[in-house]
Backbone bond lengths (Angstrom), bond angles and torsions (degrees), N, CA, C in turn:
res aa  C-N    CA-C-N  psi(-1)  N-CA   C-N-CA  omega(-1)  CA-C   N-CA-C  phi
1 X - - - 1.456 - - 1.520 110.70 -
2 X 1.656 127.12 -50.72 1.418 122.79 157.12 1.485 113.83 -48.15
3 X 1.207 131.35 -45.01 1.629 112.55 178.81 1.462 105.61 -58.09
4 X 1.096 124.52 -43.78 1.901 115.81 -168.18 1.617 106.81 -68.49
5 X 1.285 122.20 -25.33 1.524 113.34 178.35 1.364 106.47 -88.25
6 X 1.573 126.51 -41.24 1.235 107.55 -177.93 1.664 107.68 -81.72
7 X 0.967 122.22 -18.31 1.943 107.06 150.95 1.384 127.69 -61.19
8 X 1.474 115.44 -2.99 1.636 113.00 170.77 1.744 103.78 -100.50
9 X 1.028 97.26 -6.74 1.484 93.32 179.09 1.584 114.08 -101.59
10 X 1.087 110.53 -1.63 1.916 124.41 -162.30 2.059 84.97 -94.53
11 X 1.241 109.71 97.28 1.855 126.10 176.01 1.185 85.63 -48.60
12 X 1.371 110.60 153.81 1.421 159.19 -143.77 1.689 86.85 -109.32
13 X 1.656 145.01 107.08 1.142 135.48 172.45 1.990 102.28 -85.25
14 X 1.336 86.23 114.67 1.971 96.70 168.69 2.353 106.52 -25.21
15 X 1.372 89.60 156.41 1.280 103.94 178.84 1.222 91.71 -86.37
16 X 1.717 116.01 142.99 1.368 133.57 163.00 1.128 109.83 -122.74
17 X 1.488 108.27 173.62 1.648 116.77 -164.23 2.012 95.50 -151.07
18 X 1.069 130.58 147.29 1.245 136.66 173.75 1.464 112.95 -128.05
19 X 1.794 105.94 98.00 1.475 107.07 -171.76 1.380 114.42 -88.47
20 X 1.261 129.18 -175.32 1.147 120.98 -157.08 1.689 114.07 -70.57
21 X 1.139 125.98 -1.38 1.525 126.98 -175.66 1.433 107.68 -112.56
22 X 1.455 115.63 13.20 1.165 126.07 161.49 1.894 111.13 73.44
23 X 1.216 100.64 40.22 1.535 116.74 -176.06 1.587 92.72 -103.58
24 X 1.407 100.77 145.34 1.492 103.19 167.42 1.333 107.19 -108.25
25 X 1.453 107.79 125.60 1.975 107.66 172.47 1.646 102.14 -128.29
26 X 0.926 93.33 175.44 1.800 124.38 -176.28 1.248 104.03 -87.66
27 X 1.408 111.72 121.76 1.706 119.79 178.35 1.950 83.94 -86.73
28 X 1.332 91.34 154.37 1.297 107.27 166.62 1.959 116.07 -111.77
29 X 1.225 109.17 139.10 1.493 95.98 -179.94 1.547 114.45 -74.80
30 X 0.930 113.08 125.75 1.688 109.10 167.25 1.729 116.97 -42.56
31 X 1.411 107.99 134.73 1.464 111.16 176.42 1.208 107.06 -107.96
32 X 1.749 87.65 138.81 1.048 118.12 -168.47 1.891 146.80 -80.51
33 X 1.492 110.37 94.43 1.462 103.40 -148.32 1.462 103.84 -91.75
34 X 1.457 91.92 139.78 1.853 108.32 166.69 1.310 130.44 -87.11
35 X 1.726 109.42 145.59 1.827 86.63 -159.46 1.934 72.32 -89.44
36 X 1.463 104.80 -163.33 1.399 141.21 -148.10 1.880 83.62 -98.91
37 X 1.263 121.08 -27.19 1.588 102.08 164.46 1.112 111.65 -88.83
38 X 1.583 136.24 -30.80 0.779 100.63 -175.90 1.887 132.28 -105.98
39 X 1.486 75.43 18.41 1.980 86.83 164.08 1.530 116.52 -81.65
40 X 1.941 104.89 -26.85 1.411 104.52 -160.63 2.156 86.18 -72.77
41 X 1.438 127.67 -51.24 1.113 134.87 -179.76 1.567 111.62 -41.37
42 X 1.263 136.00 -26.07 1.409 148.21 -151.34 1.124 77.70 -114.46
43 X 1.472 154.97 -104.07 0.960 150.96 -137.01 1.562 109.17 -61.43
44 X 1.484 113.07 -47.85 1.666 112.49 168.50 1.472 102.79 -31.13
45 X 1.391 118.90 -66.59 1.642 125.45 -163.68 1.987 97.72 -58.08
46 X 1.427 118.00 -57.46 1.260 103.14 -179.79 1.399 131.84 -46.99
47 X 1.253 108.22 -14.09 1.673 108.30 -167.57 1.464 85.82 -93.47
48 X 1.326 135.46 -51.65 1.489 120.26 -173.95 1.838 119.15 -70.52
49 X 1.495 102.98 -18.52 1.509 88.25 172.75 2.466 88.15 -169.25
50 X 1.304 75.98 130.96 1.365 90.38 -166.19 1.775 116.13 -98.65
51 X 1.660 104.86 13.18 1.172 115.61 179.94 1.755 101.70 -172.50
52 X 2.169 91.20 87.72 1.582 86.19 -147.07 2.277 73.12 -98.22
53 X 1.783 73.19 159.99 2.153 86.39 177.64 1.658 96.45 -55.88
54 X 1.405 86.53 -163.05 1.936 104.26 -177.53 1.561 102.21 -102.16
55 X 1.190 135.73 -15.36 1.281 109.50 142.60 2.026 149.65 -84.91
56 X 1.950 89.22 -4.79 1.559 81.80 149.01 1.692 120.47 -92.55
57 X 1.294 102.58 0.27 1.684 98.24 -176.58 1.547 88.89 -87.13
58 X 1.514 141.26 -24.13 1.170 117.34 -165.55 1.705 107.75 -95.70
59 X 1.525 98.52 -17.51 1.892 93.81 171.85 1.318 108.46 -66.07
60 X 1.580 106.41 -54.21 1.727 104.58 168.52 1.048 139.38 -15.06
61 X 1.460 109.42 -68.12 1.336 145.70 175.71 1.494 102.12 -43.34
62 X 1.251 133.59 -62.78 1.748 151.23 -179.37 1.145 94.37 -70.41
63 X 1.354 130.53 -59.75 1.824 110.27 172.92 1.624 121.35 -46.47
64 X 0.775 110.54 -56.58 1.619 108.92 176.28 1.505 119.83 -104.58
65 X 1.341 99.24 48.54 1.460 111.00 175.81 1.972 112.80 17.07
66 X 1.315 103.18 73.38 1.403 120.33 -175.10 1.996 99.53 -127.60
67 X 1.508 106.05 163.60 1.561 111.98 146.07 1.252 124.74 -60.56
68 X 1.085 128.81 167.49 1.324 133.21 -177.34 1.803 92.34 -92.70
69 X 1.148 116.86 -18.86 1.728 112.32 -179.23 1.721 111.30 -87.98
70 X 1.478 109.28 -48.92 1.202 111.24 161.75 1.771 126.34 -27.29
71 X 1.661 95.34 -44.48 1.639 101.74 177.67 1.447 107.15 -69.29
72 X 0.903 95.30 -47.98 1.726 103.75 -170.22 1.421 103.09 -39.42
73 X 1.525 100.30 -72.02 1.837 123.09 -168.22 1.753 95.98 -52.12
74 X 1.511 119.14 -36.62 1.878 118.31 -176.15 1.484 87.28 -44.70
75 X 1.866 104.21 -70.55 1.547 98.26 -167.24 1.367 144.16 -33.72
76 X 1.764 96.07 -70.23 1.521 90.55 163.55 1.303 131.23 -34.61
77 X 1.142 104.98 -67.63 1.839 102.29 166.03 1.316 125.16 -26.27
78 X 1.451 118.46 -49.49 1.203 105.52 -165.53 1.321 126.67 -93.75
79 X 1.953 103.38 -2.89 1.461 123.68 173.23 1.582 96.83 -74.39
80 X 1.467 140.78 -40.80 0.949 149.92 -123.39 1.739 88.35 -115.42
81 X 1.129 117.54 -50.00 1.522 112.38 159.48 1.462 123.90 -44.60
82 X 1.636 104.70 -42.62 1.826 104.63 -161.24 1.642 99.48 -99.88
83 X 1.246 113.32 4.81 1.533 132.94 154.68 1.998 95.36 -70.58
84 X 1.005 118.03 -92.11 1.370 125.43 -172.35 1.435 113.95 -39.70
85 X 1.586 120.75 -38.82 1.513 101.43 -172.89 1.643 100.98 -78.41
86 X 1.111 120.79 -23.69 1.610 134.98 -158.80 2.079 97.18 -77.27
87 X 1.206 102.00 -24.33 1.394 111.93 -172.24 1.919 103.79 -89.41
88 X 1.349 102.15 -41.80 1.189 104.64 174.57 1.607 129.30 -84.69
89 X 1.963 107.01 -18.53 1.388 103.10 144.88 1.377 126.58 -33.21
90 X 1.459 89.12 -78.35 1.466 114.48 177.71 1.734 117.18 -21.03
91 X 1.309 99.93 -56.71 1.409 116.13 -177.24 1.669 121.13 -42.13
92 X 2.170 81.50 -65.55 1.789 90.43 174.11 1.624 112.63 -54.05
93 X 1.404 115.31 -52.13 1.634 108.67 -175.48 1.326 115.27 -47.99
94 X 1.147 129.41 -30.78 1.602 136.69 -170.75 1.529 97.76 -76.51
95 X 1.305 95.50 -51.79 1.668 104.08 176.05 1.925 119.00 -43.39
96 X 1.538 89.10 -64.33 1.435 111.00 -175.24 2.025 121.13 -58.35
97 X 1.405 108.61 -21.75 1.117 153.29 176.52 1.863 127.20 -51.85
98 X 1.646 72.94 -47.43 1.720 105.39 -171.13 1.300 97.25 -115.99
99 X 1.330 142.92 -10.91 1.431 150.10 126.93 1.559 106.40 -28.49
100 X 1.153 92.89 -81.10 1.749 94.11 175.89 1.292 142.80 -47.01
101 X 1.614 98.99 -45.79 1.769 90.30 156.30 1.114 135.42 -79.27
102 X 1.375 116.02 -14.43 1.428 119.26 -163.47 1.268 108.95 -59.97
103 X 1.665 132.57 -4.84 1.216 121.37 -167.73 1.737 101.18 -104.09
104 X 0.868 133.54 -1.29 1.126 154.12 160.77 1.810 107.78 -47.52
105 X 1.756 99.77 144.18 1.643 75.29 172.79 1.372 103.88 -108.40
106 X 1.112 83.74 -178.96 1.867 102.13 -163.73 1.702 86.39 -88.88
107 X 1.744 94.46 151.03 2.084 105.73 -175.62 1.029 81.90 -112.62
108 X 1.342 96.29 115.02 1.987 122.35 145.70 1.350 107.84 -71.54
109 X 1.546 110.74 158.27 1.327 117.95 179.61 1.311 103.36 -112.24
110 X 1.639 113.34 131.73 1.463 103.76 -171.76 2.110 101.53 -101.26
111 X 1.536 98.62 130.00 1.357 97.34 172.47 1.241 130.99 -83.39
């Protein structure tokens, strides 16, 4: 039971590659593109549940011939996006807001 926790704690060492001049570099993973079905299908599922268990990520996954991690990682992303535009609404209205009153005059207090 101590070997399995201190193996979750032992970091993940980056992928290397040894090219021909004997340099060591960093492979990069290829990113990963979605066709246009299967964003419209991913997004269908997000609007009905935006933090689906591991067995709708694994039907998913077999519907659009994906990983079951790929889904996962879509999600986050795309919670993490509709976090950011929702933050930057927010922003402009606050912005747009204080536009509007500013033309207003300011109340002095008369003593």
């Amino acid at each position: 039971m101590v070997a399995a926790r201190d193996s979750a704690k032992t970091p993940k060492l980056p992928r290397v590659k040894v090219d021909s001049s004997s340099q060591v570099t960093k492979r990069r993973r290829e990113r990963t593109t979605f066709s246009k079905a299967q964003l419209d299908i991913l997004e269908a599922a997000y609007v009905d549940n935006i933090y689906p268990d591991i067995h709708a990520r694994r039907e998913l996954a077999l519907q659009i011939s994906l990983s079951e991690s790929k889904v996962l990682v879509w999600f986050k992303n795309h919670r993490q996006k509709a976090r950011q535009q929702k933050t930057a609404a927010h922003g402009r209205d606050m912005k747009s807001s204080i536009i509007e009153t500013s033309h207003l005059p300011i109340a002095t207090q008369h003593v």
